[in-house]
C-alpha positions in Angstrom: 115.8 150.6 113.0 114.0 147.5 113.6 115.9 145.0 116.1 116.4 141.9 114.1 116.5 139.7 117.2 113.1 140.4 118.6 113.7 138.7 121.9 111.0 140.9 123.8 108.5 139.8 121.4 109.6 135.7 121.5 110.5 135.0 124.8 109.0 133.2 128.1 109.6 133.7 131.7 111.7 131.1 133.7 112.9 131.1 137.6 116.7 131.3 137.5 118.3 131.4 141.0 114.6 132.9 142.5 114.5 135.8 139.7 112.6 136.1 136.7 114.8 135.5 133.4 113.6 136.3 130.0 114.0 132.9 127.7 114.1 133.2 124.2 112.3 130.8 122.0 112.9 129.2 118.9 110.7 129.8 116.3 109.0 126.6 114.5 107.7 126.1 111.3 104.2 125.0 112.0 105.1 122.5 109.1 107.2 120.5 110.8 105.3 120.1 114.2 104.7 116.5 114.9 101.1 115.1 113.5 99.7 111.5 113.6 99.0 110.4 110.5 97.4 107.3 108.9 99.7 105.0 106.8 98.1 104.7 103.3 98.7 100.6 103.7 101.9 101.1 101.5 105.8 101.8 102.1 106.0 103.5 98.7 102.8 105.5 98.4 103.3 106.7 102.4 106.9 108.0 101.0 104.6 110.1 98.4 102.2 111.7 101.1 105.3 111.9 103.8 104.1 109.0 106.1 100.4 108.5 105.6 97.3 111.4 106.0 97.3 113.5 108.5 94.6 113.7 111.4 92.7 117.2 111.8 92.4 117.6 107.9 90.4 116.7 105.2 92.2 115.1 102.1 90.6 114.9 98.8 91.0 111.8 96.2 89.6 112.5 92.7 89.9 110.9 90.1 87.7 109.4 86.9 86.2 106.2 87.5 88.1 103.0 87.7 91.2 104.6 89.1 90.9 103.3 92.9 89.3 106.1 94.8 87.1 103.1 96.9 89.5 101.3 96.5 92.2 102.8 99.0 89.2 104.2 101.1 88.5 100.5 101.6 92.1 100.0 102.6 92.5 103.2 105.2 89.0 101.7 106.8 90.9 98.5 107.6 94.8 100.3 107.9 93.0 102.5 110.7 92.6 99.4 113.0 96.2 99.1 113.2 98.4 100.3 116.2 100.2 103.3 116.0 103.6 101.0 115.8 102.1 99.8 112.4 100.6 103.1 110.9 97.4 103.2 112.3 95.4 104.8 114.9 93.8 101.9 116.8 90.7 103.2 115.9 87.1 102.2 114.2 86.4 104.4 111.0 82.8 105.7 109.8 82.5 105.0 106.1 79.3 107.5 104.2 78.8 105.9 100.7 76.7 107.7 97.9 77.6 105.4 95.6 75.2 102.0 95.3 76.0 99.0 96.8 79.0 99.2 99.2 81.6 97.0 98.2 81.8 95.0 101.1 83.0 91.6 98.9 85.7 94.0 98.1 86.6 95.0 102.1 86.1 91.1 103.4 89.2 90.3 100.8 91.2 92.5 102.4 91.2 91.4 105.7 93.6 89.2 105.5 96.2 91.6 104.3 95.4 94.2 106.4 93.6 93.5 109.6 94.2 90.0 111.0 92.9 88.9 113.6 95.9 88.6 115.2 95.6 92.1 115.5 92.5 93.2 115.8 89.9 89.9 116.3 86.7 91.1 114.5 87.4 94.0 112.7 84.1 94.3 110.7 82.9 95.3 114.0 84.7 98.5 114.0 83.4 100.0 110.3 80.3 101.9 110.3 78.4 102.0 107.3 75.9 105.0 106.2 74.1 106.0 103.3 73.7 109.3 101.6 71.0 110.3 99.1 71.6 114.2 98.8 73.7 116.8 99.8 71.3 117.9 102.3 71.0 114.4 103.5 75.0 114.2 103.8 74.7 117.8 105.5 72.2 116.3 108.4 73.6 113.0 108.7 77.0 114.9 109.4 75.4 116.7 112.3 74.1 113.4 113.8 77.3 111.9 113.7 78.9 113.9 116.3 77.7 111.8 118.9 79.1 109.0 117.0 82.2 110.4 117.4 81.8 111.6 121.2 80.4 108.2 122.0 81.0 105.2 119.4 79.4 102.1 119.9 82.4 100.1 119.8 85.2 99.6 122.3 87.6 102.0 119.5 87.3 105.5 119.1 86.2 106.3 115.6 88.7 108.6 114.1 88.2 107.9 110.7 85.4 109.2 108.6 85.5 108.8 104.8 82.6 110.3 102.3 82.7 108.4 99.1 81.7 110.4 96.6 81.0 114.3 97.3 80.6 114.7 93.1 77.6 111.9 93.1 75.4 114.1 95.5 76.0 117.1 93.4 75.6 115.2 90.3 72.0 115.9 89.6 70.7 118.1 92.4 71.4 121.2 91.1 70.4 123.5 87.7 73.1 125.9 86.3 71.1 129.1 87.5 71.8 131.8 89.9 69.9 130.7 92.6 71.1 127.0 92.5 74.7 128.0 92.3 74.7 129.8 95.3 72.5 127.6 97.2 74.8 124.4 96.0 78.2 127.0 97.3 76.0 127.6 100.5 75.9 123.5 100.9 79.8 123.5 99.7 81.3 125.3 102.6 78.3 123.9 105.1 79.5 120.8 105.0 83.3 121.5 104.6 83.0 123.1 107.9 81.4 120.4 109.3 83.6 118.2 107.9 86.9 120.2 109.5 85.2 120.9 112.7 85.2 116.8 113.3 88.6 116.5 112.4 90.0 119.1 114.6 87.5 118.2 117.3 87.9 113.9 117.7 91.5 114.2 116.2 90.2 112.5 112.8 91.4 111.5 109.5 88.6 112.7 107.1 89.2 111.7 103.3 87.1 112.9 100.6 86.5 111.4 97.4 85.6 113.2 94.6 85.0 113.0 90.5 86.1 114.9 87.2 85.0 116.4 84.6 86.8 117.4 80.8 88.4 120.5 80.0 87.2 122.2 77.3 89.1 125.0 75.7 92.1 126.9 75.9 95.2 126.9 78.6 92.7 129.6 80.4 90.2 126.9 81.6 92.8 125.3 83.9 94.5 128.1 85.5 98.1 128.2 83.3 97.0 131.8 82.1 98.2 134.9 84.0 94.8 135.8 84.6 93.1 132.6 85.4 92.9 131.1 89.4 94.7 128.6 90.0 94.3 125.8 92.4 97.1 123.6 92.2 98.7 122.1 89.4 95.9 121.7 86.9 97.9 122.0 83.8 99.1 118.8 84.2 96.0 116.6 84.8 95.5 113.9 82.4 93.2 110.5 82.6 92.5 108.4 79.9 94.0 110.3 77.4 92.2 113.3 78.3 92.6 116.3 80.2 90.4 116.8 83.3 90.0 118.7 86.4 87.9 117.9 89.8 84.6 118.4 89.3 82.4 120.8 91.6 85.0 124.1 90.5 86.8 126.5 92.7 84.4 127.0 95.7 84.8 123.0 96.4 89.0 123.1 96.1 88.8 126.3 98.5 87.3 124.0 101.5 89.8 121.1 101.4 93.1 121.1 102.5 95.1 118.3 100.6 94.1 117.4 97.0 95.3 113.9 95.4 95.0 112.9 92.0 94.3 109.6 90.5 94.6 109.0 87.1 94.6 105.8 84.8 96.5 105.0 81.4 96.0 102.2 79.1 99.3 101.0 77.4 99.1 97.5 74.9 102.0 95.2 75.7 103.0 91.8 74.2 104.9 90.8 77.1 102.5 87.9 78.6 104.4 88.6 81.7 104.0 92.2 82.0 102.6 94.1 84.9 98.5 94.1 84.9 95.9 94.5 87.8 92.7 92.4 88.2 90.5 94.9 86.3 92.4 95.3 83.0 93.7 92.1 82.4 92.5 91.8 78.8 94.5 89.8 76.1 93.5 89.9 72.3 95.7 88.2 70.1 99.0 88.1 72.1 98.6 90.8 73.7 97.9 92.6 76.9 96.4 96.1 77.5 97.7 96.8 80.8 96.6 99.7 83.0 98.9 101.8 84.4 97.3 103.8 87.5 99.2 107.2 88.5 98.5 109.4 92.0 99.9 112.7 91.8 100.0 115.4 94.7 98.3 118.6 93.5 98.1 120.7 96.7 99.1 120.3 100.2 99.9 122.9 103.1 102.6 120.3 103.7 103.3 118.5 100.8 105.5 119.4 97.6 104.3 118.2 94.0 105.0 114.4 93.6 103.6 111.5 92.4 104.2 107.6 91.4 102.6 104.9 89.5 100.3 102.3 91.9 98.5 99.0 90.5 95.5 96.9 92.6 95.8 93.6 92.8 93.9 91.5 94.9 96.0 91.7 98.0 95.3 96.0 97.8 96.2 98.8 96.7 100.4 99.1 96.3 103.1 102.0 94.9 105.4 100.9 92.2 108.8 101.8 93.1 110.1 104.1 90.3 113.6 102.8 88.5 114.0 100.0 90.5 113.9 96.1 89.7 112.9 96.1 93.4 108.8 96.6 94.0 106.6 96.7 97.3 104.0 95.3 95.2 103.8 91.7 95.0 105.2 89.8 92.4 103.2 89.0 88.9 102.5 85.5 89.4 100.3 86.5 92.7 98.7 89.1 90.5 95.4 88.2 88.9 
C-alpha cells in the first residue's frame, strides 16, 4: 500500500544537535511562487491579469485593428521605466515594429502620465526601436539582440522586448501549400524559442501582438465540438459584431504562454455626456457612437477566465470598473 505521506521522497537533511535529521518539505504549487511582474499602467486592468505580466514568459495581445494592441505596448514601454515600488522593473524596453511608421507622437504624449521626469529624467533614452520586414528578418534580428540584452547601451537593463505585429510578417510571405506551411511552422516555433529563451535568460517581459481573422462555419471551426482542439475559450470571441479567432492557427497558440483578447463594440448613445475615447467620438444628429473596448483572458498557466471593459483617452490606456459609479479612468470632461 502506497504510504500517503511520502516523507522519504520530500524531505532535506538538517544538523540537529550534530546528527543528520530528515526534514520534510512542503509542497508548493509552482503557481503561486513569487514572480516579478510588469504593472499594465492600470489598478483595474492589473486586477484582470493578477498584478501586471509576468517576467520569463511571453504574453500574446490579439485583437482586430483599432482595439489598442500598440496602444498598451506603448504604455508597458514607458510603465517599464518605473521602480519596482510603482510596478515596474527599472528597466529600458526593446520595441520591434512591423507595422509602418512607429507611433512615436503617440509615446511622447504619454510621458507625462507615465514616466516623469521626476522619475526617470530622459526616458526616450531607454526605448530601442527596430524594424522588421519578414519573418526571417524578425528571426535574425532576434539572434542579434542577445547582446542587446547582455550589454544594453544604456545605464538600464533592457528587460522588456515587445514585437508588434507577428500576423503582419506572416501576412503575405507565405502560399497555402505543403511546403510553405511547414516552412512558415518551422519559422513559428524558431522564433517562439527564441523569444522564451530571452525571457528566461535576462528575466524579461516579452509581449506579442498579434491579429485575427473571421470564423467561418459551424461551432467545429472554433473548438466547441467534442472533436475539434481547443485552445482556450474561442467560442466566445467576438469583435465588431463578428466572430473571430487569432490569426496564424494552432501551431502559433502552442508557442505562447498567456493569450489576451481585445475586442471592440460600437454602441449609438444620445447621452452627449456618455463615455467615448478619442478615436470614436462621432456625433450625427444628437447622437454619439461610442466604442466600447473589451480585454478578455483566454489562456494562462496562471490566470482563470476574466475580462473587463477598458477605454483610451489621451492620458492612456485605463480599465473601467465594472458596477461601480467609481472609475480609475479619468473623468469625461478630460476625455477627448
Amino acid at each position: 500500500m502506497l504510504d500517503p505521506h511520502p516523507t522519504s521522497f520530500l524531505s532535506q537533511r538538517r544538523l540537529e544537535n550534530g546528527k543528520d535529521a530528515m526534514v520534510p518539505i512542503k509542497p508548493e504549487s509552482p503557481l503561486n511562487l513569487p514572480t516579478q511582474k510588469l504593472s499594465l499602467g492600470c489598478p483595474v486592468l492589473d486586477r484582470l491579469v493578477r498584478g501586471g505580466l509576468p517576467v520569463g514568459s511571453v504574453t500574446e495581445l490579439a485583437g482586430e485593428s483599432g482595439t489598442g494592441k500598440s496602444q498598451i505596448c506603448l504604455q508597458l514601454l514607458l510603465a517599464a521605466l518605473r521602480p519596482p515600488s510603482l510596478g515596474g522593473l527599472s528597466a529600458a524596453s526593446l520595441y520591434i515594429h512591423s507595422e509602418f511608421p512607429f507611433p512615436l507622437r503617440r509615446l511622447r504624449r504619454l510621458l507625462t502620465p507615465f514616466a516623469p521626469s521626476s522619475v526617470v529624467p530622459t526616458p526616450l533614452d531607454h526605448i530601442f526601436v527596430r524594424p522588421a520586414h519578414s519573418p526571417d528578418d524578425l528571426l535574425s534580428l532576434l539572434t542579434a539582440v542577445d547582446a542587446l540584452l547582455a550589454r544594453p547601451p544604456s545605464a538600464l537593463p533592457v528587460r522588456l522586448l515587445v514585437v508588434d505585429s507577428i500576423a503582419a510578417l506572416f501576412r503575405s510571405e507565405f502560399d497555402n501549400t505543403p511546403a510553405d506551411l511547414k516552412r512558415r511552422s518551422s519559422l513559428f516555433f524558431k522564433i517562439a524559442a527564441k523569444l522564451k529563451e530571452q525571457a528566461r535568460r535576462f528575466e524579461a517581459v516579452v509581449v506579442v501582438t498579434n491579429q485575427v481573422v473571421d470564423v467561418v462555419g459551424g461551432s467545429e471551426s472554433y473548438g466547441s465540438s467534442g472533436n475539434a482542439i481547443r485552445v482556450g475559450n474561442y467560442g466566445s470571441l467576438w469583435s465588431s459584431g463578428r466572430r473571430v479567432c487569432p490569426a496564424l492557427g494552432l501551431s502559433w497558440a502552442n508557442c505562447i504562454n498567456t493569450r489576451i483578447f481585445l475586442s471592440r463594440s460600437d454602441d449609438i448613445v444620445r447621452n452627449e455626456r456618455a463615455l467615448v475615447d478619442e478615436e470614436s467620438d462621432d456625433r450625427v444628429h444628437g447622437t454619439v457612437v461610442r466604442t466600447r473596448r473589451k480585454m478578455e483572458m483566454v489562456f494562462a498557466p496562471h490566470l482563470p477566465e476574466a475580462s473587463c471593459e477598458f477605454v483610451i483617452v489621451s492620458e492612456g490606456v485605463f480599465g473601467v470598473e465594472a458596477q461601480s459609479e467609481k472609475s480609475e479612468t479619468p473623468s469625461p470632461t478630460s476625455q477627448i
